[in-house]
Wavefront OBJ file of the C-alpha trace (Angstrom):
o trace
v -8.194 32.515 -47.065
v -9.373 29.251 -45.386
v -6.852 26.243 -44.775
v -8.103 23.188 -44.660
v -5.950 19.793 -43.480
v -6.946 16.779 -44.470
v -6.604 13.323 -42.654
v -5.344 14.548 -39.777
v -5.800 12.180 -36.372
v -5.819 14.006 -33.248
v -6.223 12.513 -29.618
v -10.161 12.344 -28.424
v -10.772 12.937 -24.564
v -10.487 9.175 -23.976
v -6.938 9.217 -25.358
v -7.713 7.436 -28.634
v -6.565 8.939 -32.080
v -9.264 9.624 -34.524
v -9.047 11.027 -37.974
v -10.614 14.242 -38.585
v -10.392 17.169 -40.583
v -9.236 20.567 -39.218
v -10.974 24.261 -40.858
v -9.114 27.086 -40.237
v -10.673 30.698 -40.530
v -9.859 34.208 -39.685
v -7.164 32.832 -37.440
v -9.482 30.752 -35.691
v -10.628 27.009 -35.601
v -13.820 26.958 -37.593
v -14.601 23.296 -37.640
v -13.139 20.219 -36.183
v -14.823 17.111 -38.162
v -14.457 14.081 -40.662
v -15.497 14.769 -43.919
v -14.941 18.524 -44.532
v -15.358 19.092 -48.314
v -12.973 21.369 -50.032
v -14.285 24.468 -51.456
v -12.370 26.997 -54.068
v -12.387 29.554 -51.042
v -9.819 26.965 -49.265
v -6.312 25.763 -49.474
v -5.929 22.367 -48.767
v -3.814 19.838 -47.762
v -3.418 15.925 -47.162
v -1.739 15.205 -43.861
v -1.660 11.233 -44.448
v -2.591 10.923 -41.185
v -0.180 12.950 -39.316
v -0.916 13.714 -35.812
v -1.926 17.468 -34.640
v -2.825 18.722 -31.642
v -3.514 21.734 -30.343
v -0.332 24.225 -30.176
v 2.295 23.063 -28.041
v 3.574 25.553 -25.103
v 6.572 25.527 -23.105
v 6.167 27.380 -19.697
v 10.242 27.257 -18.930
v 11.894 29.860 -21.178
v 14.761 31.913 -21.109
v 14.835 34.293 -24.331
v 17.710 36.272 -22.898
v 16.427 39.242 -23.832
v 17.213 42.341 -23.127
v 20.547 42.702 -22.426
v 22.374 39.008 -22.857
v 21.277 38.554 -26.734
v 24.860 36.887 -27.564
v 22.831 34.167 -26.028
v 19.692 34.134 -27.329
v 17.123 36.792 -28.484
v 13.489 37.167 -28.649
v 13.577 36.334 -32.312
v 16.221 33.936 -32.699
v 14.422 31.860 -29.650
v 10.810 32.185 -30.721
v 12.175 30.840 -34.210
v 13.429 27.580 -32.211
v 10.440 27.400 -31.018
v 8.816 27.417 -33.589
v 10.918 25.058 -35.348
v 10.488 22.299 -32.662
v 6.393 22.598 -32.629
v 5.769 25.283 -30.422
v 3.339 28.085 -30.474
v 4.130 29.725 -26.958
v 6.497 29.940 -24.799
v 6.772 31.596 -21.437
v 9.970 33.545 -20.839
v 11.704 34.060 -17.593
v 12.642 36.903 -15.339
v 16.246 36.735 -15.293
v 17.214 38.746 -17.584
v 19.520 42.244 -17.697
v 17.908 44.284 -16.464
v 15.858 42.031 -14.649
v 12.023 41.597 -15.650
v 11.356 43.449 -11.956
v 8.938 46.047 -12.978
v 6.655 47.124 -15.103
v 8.333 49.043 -17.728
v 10.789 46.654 -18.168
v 7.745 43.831 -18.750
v 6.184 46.062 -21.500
v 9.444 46.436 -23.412
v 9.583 42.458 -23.412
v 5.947 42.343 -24.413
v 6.702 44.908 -27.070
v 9.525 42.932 -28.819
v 7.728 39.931 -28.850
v 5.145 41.467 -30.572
v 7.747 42.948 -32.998
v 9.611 39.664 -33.525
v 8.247 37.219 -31.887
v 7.302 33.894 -34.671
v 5.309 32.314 -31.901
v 3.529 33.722 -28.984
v 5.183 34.955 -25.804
v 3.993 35.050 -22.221
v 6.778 36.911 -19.397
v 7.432 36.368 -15.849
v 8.142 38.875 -13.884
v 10.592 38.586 -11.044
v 9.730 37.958 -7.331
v 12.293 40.322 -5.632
v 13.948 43.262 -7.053
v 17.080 42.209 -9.151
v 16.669 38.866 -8.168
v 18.464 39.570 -4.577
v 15.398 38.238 -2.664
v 15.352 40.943 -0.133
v 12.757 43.389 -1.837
v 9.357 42.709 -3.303
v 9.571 43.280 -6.936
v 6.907 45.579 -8.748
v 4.180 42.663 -8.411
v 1.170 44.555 -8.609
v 1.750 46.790 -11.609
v 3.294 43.430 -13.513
v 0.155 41.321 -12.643
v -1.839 44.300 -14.101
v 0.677 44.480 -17.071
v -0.139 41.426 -17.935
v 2.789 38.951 -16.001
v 1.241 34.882 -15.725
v 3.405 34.364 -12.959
v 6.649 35.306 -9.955
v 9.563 33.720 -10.330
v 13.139 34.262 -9.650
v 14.643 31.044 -11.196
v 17.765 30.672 -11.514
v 18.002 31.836 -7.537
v 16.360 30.234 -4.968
v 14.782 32.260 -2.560
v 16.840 31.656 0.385
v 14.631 33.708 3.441
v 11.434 31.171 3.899
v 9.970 34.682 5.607
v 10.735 36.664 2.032
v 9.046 33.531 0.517
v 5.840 33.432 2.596
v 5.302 36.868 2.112
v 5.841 36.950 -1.722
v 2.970 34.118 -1.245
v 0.758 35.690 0.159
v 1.467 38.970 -1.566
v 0.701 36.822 -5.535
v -2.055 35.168 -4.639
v -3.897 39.115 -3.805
v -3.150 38.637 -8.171
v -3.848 35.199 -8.810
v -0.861 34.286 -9.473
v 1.634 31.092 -8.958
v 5.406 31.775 -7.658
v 7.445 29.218 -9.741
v 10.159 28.082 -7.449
v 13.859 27.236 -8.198
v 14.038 24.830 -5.065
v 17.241 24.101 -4.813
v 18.833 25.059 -1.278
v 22.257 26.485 -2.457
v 24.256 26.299 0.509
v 24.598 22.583 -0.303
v 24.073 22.813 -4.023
v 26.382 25.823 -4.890
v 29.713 24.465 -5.275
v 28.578 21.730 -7.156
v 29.178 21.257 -10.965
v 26.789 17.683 -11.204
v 24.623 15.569 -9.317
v 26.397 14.335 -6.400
v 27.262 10.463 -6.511
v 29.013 7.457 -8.061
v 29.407 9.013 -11.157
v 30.618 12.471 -9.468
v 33.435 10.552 -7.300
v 34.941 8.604 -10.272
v 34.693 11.977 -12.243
v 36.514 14.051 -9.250
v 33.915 16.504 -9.465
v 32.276 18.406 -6.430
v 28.664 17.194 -6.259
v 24.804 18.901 -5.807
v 23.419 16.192 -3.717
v 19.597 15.601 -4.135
v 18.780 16.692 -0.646
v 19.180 20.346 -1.804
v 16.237 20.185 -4.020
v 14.304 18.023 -1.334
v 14.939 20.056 1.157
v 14.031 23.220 -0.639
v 10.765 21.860 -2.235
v 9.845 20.570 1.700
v 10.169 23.952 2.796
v 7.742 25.683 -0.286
v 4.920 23.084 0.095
v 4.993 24.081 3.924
v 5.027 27.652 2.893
v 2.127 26.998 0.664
v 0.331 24.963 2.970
v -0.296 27.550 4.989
v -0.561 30.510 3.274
v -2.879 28.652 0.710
v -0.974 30.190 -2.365
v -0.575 27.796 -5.748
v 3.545 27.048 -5.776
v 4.418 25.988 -9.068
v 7.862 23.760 -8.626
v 10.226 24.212 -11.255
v 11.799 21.694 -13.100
v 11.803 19.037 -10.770
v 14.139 16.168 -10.872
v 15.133 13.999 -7.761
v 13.429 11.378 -6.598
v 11.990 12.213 -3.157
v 10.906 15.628 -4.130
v 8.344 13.729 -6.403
v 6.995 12.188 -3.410
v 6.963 15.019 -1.370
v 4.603 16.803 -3.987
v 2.877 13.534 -4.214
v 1.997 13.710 -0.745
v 1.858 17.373 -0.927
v -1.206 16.810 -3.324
v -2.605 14.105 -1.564
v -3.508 16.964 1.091
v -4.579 19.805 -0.725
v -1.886 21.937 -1.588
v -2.020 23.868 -3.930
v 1.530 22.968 -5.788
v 1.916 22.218 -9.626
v 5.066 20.683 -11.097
v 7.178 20.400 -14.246
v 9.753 18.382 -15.591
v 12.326 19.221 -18.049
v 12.691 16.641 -21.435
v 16.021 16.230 -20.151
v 15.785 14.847 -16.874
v 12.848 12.635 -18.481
v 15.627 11.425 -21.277
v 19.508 11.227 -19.802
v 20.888 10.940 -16.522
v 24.186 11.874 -15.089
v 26.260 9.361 -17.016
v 25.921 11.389 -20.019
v 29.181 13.549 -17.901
v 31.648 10.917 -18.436
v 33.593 13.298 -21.145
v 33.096 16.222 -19.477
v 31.074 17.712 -22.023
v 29.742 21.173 -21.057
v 26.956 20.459 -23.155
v 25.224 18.321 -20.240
v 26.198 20.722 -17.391
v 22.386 22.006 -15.890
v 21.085 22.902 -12.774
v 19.373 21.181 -11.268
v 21.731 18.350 -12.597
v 21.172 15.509 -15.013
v 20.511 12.684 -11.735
v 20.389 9.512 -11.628
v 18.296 6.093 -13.749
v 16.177 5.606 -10.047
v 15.256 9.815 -10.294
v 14.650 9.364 -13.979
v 12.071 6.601 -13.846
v 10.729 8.442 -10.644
v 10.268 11.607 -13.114
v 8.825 9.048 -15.415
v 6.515 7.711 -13.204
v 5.542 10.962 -11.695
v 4.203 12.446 -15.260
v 2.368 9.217 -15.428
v 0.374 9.737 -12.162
v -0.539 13.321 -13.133
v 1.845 13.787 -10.184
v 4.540 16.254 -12.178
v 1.954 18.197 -14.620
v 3.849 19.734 -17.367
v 7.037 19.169 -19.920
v 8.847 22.060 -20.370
v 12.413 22.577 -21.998
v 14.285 25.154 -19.488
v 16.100 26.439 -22.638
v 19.196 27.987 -21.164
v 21.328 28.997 -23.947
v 24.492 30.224 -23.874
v 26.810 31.645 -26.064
v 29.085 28.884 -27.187
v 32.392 30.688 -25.870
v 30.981 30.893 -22.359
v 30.485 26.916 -22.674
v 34.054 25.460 -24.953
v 36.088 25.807 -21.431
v 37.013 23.373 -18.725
v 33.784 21.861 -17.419
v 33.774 22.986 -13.874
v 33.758 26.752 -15.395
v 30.986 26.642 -18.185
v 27.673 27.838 -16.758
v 24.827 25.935 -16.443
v 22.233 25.564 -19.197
v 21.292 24.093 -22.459
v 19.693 24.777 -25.140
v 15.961 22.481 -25.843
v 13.357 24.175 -27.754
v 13.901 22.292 -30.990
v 14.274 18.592 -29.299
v 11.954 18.623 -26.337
v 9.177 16.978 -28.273
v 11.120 14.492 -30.081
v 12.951 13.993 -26.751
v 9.680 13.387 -25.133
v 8.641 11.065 -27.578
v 11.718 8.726 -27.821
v 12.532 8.118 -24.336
v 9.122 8.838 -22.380
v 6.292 7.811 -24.803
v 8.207 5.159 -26.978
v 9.296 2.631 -24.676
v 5.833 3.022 -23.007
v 6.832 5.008 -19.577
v 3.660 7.660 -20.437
v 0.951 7.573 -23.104
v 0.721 9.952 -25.426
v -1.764 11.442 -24.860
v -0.879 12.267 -21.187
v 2.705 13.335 -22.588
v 0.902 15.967 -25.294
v -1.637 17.254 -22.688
v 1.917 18.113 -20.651
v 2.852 19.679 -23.015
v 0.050 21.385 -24.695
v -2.898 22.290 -21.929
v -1.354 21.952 -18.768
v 0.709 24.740 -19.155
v -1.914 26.790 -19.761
v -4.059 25.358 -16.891
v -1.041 26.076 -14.212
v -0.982 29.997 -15.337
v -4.530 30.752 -16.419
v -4.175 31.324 -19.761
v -5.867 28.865 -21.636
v -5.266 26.949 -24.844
v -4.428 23.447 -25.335
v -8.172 22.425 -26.292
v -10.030 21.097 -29.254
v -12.238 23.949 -29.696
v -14.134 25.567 -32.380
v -13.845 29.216 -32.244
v -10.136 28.543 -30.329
v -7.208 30.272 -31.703
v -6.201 28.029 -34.527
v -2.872 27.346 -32.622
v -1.788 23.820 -34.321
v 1.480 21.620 -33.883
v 1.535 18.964 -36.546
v 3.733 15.950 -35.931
v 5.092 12.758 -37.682
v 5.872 10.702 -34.632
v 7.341 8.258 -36.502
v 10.007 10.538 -38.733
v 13.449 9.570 -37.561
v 15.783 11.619 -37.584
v 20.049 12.509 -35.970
v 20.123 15.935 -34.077
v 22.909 18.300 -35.741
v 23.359 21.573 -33.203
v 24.662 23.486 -36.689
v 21.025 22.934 -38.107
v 19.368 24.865 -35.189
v 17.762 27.998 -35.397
v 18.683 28.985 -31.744
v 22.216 30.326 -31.197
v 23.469 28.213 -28.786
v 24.776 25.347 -30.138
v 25.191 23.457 -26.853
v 22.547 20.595 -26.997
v 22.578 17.378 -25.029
v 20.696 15.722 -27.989
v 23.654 16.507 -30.278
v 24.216 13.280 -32.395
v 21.346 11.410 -30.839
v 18.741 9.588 -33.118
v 15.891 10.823 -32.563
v 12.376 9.328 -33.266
v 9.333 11.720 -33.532
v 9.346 15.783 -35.040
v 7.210 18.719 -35.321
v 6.566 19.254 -39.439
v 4.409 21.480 -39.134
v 3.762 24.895 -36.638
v 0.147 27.305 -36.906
v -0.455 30.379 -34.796
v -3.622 31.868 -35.050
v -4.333 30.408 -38.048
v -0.213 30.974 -39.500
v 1.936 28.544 -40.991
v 5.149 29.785 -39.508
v 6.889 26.466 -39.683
v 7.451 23.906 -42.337
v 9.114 20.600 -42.747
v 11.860 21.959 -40.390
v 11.580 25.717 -42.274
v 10.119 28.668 -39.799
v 8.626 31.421 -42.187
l 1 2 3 4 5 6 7 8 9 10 11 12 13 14 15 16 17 18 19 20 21 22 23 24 25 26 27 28 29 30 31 32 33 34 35 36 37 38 39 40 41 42 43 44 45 46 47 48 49 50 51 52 53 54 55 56 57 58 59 60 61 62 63 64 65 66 67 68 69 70 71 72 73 74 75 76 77 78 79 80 81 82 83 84 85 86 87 88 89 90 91 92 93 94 95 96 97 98 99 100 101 102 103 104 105 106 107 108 109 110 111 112 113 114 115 116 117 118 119 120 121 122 123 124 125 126 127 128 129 130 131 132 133 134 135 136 137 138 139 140 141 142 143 144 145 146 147 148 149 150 151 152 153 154 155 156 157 158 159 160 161 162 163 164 165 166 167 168 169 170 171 172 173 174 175 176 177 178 179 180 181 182 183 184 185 186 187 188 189 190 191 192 193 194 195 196 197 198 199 200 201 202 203 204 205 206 207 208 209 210 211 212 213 214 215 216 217 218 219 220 221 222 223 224 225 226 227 228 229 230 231 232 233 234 235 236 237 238 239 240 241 242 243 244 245 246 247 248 249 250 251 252 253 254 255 256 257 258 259 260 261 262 263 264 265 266 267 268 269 270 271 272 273 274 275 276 277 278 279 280 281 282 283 284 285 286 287 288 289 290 291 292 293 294 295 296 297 298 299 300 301 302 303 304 305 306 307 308 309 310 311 312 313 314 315 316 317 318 319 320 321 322 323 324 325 326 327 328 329 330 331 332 333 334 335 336 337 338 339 340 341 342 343 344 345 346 347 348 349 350 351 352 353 354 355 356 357 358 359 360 361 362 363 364 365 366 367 368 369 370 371 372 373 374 375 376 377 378 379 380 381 382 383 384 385 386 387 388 389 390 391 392 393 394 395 396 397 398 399 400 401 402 403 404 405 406 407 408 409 410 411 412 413 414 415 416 417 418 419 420 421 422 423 424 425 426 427 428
């Protein structure tokens, strides 16, 4: 069967939306043109000029599983996804037992393919059980198919560990993704550390802990010439320290979470658990900094560091809930109401953070209008408006920062190769 969508406008390479008409085939984009006519051989249908571009992925995931799947699981997470526009996602390492070695990559691999509604990429770990004191199974993982190192969630505290896990991924070709946030400032700390901290009585992670730590990686990969990827970035000065970073030649990438683009750390006032992340919600100066950062092409990618948890571990007093949110099924929306909307970044640069950068930072492709591409599609009505409800999620943690929040902007519509596996808000 061939599927055919009419009216469609998509974003051309000058950033200009164009109607066209989108073939799919065997999986795969057969034609990408005005005019396509309808033959018996085809389903078809009218998107009324709905945007699409090509399939959104989110490089920052935590599926949970194995071993914490009251939290999340592969299937209940690549459903989210799925439900919020995305057609991969790229889970982390931190997991029980940890993603560390081979064996434990293929049975992640395997379940995906078993359950997964959207695609899934892994990361394995940089140090055995996340300790940082041994060298995880690199080698065999990078052979196994792992797009990149990370132990996020931890930050590598040895910079000797660090340069030698460097220089020991780039023998692969591949990135470390760094959690740089120097914990023996930031540990004690339950939110951003400021005005809004004091008046709340609540110990503080001051900025400098991320600055500091994202200092000491671009020095690291300054001179061993590996590509550091820095993980959800969100104060101020560590944007211009990977501005400058840039500037010389480093190899460093960036991404920024939709929630540090969207809220900042007033959203605490009520203690709700639901905005308790690390690194924390900061403050309107970091925001537009963030803002201003994806606009440059300094910070390259959106991603959602969905952290779910089970909703017990977060309904307790909110210096004892663990850090994390869910955000596969508002990041786009998110993205589009407080970053594209009131003009901070163009869409286009906004969907190409979210759709081919990803895939530029690990190697993997996508993200392109080509024919013969995997006919990976996110269809969206930017203008659909519409009041986030956490009990009409498909992931199981119900802990969303977006809950009650109007929203303007959705995902309607979710192909991978060539499969509708999400509908008006539905995931087949």
């Amino acid at each position: 069967m061939k599927h055919l969508l009419k009216h469609a406008q998509r974003l051309d390479d000058t950033g200009a939306l164009t109607e066209t008409d989108i073939l799919i085939a065997d999986g795969v984009l057969e034609a990408i043109a005005p005019g396509i006519t309808p033959t018996a051989e085809m389903t078809v249908e009218d998107l009324h000029g709905r945007l699409v571009v090509p399939g959104l992925t989110d490089m920052h995931v935590h599926l949970r599983e194995p071993g914490q799947e009251a939290k999340e699981s592969i299937a209940s997470g690549t459903q989210a996804a799925a439900a919020g526009g995305l057609t991969r996602v790229v889970t982390m390492a931190n997991t029980s037992p940890v993603i560390d070695s081979l064996a434990v990559l293929n049975a992640v691999k395997e379940r995906a393919r078993e359950v997964g509604r959207v695609k899934v990429e892994v990361i394995g770990a940089i140090s055995q059980g996340l300790e940082g004191k041994v060298l995880s199974d690199m080698g065999d993982m990078a052979q196994g198919g792992a797009v990149a190192f990370s132990d996020d969630g931890h930050y590598v505290e040895s910079a000797e560990f660090m340069r030698r896990a460097m220089e020991y991924a780039t023998t692969f070709g591949k990135p470390i993704i760094d959690h740089a946030e120097d914990m023996t400032m930031a540990g004690q700390g339950a939110m951003h550390e400021g005005r809004c901290s004091v008046e709340l009585g609540l110990i503080g992670r001051p900025r400098v802990a991320e600055d500091v730590a994202v200092a000491r990686d671009l020095m690291l990969a300054e001179l061993t010439g590996a590509h550091v990827h820095i993980a959800h970035l969100s104060s101020a000065r560590a944007v211009e320290l990977v501005r400058a970073a840039k500037a010389r030649g480093v190899r460093v990438t960036t991404e920024v979470t939709a929630h540090h683009l969207a809220l900042t750390d007033e959203e605490l006032r009520q203690y709700d658990t639901a905005f308790k992340v690390a690194p924390p919600l900061r403050e309107e100066s970091d925001r537009l900094a963030l803002l201003a950062g994806l606009a440059d092409g300094t910070i390259d990618a959106i991603v959602t560091d969905h952290s779910p948890h089970a909703d017990e571990e977060k309904d307790v007093p909110f210096c004892c809930a663990p850090n994390g949110m869910s955000g596969l099924e508002t990041s786009l929306a998110a993205v589009l109401t407080y970053a594209v909307a009131p003009g901070h970044v163009s869409l286009a640069r906004a969907m190409d953070a979210m759709s081919a950068a990803p895939g530029r930072i690990l190697g993997i492709g996508g993200g392109v209008w080509a024919v013969g591409a995997p006919a990976d599609l996110t269809v969206i009505d930017t203008e659909a408006a519409w009041t986030v409800d956490p009990q009409q999620l498909y992931t199981q943690s119900r802990y969303t920062p977006f809950a009650g929040k109007r929203l303007v902007g959705r995902a309607v519509a979710t192909w991978v190769d060539g499969r509708l596996v999400m509908k008006d808000g539905e995931v087949k």
